[in-house]
C-alpha positions, 0 to 999 in steps of 0.5 A, a space after each residue: 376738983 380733985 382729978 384735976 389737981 393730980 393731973 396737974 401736980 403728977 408731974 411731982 411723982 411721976 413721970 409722963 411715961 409712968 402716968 401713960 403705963 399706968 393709964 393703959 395698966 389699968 384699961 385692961 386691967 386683969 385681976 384675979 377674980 373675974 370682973 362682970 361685964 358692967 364693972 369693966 365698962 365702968 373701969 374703962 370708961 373711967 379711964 377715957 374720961 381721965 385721960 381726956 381730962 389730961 389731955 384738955 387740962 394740959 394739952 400746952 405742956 404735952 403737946 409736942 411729947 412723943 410718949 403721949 402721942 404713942 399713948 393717946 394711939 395705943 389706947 384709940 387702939 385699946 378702944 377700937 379692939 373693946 367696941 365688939 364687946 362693949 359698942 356703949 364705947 362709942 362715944 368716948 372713942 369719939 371723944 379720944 379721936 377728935 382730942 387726937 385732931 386736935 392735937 395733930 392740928 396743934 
């Protein structure tokens, strides 16, 4: 699957700390022309699932990095502020803070 070769090649290009900003760049994501409401769900759910597609994919080789730890936490925080405007969000909260568990278990 494609999202999974660049979330295991992006090392090649990019640094961790740069994937993190970019990740959380494009969950709030302000663009000139005003987005419906939909399409932002659509935006910020898409981006839950590659990030928990990177954490489950590569977990091993991040798994002592303080810079995701940080991310992982901001963007629980992220998530936490979007449920009141978008409650459909739930789910992958949920998804990001057992990843979290997981990760703090390790």
């Amino acid at each position: 699957n494609l999202l999974d070769d660049f979330l295991l090649t992006y090392p090649v290009f990019m640094s961790t700390a740069d994937l993190c900003q970019a990740i959380l760049g494009h969950y709030y994501k302000r663009g000139k022309m005003k987005e419906e409401g939909r399409e932002t769900l659509l935006r910020k759910r898409t981006v839950l699932h590659l990030s928990s597609q990177w954490i489950l994919l590569c977990r091993d080789r991040l798994q002592d990095d303080e810079q995701t730890k940080l991310f992982m936490k901001t963007l629980s925080r992220y998530v936490l502020d979007d449920l009141y405007e978008y409650p459909s969000l739930e789910k992958e909260l949920k998804e990001l803070q057992k990843l979290l568990r997981m990760k703090r278990r390790q």
